[in-house]
N, C-alpha and C positions, 0 to 999 in steps of 0.2 A: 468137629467138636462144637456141643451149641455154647453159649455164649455164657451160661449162667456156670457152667463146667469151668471155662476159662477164668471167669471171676475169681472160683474159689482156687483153681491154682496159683491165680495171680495172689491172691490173699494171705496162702499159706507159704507163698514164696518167701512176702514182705516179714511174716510171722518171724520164720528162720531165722531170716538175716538180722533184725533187729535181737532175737535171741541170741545169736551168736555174737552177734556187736555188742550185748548188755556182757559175756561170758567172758571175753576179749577184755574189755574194761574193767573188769571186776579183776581178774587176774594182773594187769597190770595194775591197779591201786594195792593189791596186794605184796606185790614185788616189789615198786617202792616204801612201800611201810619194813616191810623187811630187810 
């Protein structure tokens, strides 16, 4: 795999996890309002 390949999966990994961490948190302020 060359190197510029890697980059973007490294990229789109970081993308995720912060999307899922923003989704995570959203739901829990939700829960406690509720």
């Amino acid at each position: 795999m060359n190197k510029k390949m890697k980059n973007l999966i490294i990229c789109a990994v970081f993308v995720l996890i912060i999307s899922c961490k923003n989704n995570t948190l959203s739901l829990y302020d939700e829960q406690s309002i509720g």
